[in-house]
Structures are given as C-alpha cells and as structure tokens.
C-alpha positions in Angstrom: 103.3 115.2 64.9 105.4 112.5 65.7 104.0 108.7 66.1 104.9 105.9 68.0 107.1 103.3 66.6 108.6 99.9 67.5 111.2 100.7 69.7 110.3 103.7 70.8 110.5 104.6 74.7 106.6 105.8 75.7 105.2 107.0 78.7 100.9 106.4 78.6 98.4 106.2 80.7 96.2 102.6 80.6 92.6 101.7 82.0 91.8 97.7 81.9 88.1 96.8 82.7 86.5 93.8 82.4 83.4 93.3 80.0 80.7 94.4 82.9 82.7 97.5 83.7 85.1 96.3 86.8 87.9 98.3 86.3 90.5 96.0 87.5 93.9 98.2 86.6 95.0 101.5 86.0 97.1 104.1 85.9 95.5 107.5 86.3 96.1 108.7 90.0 92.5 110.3 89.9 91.0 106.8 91.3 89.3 107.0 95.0 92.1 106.6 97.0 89.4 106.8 100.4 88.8 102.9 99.9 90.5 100.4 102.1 92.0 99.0 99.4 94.1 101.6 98.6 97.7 100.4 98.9 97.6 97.5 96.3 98.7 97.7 93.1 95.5 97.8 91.1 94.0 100.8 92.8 95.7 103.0 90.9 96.8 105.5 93.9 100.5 104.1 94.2 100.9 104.2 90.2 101.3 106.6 87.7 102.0 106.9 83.7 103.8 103.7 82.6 106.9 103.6 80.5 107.9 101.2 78.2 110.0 100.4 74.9 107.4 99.2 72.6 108.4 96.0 71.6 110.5 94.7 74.8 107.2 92.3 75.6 107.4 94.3 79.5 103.1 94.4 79.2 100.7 93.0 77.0 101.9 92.8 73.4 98.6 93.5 72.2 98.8 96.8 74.1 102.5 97.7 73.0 100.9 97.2 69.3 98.1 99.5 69.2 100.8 102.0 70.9 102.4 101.9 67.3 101.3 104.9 65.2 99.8 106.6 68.1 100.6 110.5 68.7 101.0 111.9 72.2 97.7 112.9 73.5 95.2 109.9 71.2 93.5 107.6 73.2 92.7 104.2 72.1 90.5 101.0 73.5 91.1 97.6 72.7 89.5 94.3 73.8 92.5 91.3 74.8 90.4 88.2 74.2 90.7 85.5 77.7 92.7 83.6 75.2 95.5 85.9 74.6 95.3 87.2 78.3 95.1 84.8 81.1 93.8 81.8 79.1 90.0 80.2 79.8 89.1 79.5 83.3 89.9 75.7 84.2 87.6 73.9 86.5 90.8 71.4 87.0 92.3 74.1 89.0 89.6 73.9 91.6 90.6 71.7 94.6 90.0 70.8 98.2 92.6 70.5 100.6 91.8 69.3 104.4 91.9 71.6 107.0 94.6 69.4 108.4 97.0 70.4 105.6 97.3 74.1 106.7 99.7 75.0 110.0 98.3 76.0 112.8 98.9 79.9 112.7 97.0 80.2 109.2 93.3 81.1 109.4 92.5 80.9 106.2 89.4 83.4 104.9 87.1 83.1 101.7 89.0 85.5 99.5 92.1 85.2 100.8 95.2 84.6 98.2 97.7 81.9 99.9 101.2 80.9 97.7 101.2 76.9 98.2 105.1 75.3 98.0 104.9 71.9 97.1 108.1 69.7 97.7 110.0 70.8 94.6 109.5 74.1 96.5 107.9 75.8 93.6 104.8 78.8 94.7 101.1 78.4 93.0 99.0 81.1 93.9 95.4 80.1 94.8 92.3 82.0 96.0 90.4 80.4 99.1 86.9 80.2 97.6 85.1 78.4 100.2 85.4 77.1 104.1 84.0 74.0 105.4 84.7 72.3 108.9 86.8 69.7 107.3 87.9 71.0 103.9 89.2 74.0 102.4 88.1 74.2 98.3 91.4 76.5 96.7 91.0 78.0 93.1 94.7 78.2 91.2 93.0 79.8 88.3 94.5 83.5 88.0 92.1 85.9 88.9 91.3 86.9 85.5 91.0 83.7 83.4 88.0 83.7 81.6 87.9 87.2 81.0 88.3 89.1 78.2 90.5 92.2 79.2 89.5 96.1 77.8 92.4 98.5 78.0 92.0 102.3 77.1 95.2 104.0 76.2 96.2 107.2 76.2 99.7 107.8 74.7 101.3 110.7 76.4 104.7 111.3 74.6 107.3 109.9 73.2 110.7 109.8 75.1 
C-alpha cells in the first residue's frame, strides 16, 4: 500500500485537543452541530477532510511530518509542545485600557475578541477578560498559548 511522502497532495481528517480533553479543532462533520456555536470555524460542522501538500508549511509542520509514511486509513496522535505551537503564555500581554478608550457603540463583554488598530494601523487581537466601571483588563495572548496541542490524524488518501 502506498505511503505518504513529502510532496504528496493528502486529504485527512485531524482532531486537536488540549491536555484536559477540550477539543478545540476538527475536522470530522460528526461534531454536535445543535450548539450555539455552530457556525465558527472550530466546531467542526462547516469543515471537512483537509487537503494539503505535505511540506508546503499550510498547517502545523509537526503535523505534515508524521503525515510522511502514513497509508490511507492509519491514524496517528501526536502532542505539539506550547513551544512549537503558540509559544508560552505571556503575562506582558495582559493590559488595562480605560473605558474611555473604546467608542461609544462598543459594549464590550468578558469573552469577547476585539482587533485593536494602533496608529501604524496594524490589528492585535485581544480577549476582554474582565469589566470594571473604569477599566477594561485585555489579554493579547492567542487563545492557546500555554498549551500544548494533541492532534489525531487519520490519513485518508493520497491524491
């Protein structure tokens, strides 16, 4: 049976959970699709198989590499250490910005992801993580620093 090589054109299937089982991404169409948060990327009811040339760096590397000398239909799990993922989580990133600072219109809600433009009119993306009368204390951290990342794979075929 063939195997996967570098180069190669694939189609698989992924699951990526964090270390206490969160399953924050996937592919497989099988996930609840009832929950309210259906419709965003990581619910995995808008997605589907994945295709990629192993190699061309379009996901994790770590994952395109244990694709190589995979048959269709193995299944694989690695670990992607917060290092080589989305780096350690940075208490630096963590800031307060007066109430003041935001325009009128935005209501701003714990949870909520804002895109700041600064005057060099470059976005950050930051996460309100808490709401005082005065002060609003943004995290610019990306969701997943800190983590360590667990992908099953499941190679389907080789295009």
């Amino acid at each position: 049976m063939a195997q996967a090589k570098q180069g190669d054109k694939v189609r698989f299937n992924f699951e990526g959970k964090l270390e206490d089982g969160t399953v924050f991404d996937t592919t497989y169409t099988d996930a609840d699709c009832s929950d309210d948060d259906c419709g965003d990327d990581s619910c995995g009811c808008e997605s589907g198989p994945m295709e990629l040339v192993i190699g061309a760096e379009d996901f994790f590397p770590q994952v395109e590499e244990a694709l190589i000398g995979m048959a269709p239909g193995e299944k694989k799990t690695i670990t992607i250490a917060c290092d080589d993922a989305f780096g350690d989580y940075d208490d630096e990133q963590v800031f307060v910005v007066g109430r003041d600072q935001f325009p009128d219109n935005i209501n701003p809600q714990v949870g909520d992801d804002l895109e700041l433009t600064g005057d060099d009119e470059e976005g950050m993306v930051v996460t309100v993580i808490e709401i005082g009368d005065q002060e609003i204390t943004l995290d610019a951290n990306h969701p997943l620093a800190g983590e360590d990342l667990i992908f099953t794979i499941e190679l389907l075929e080789i295009l």
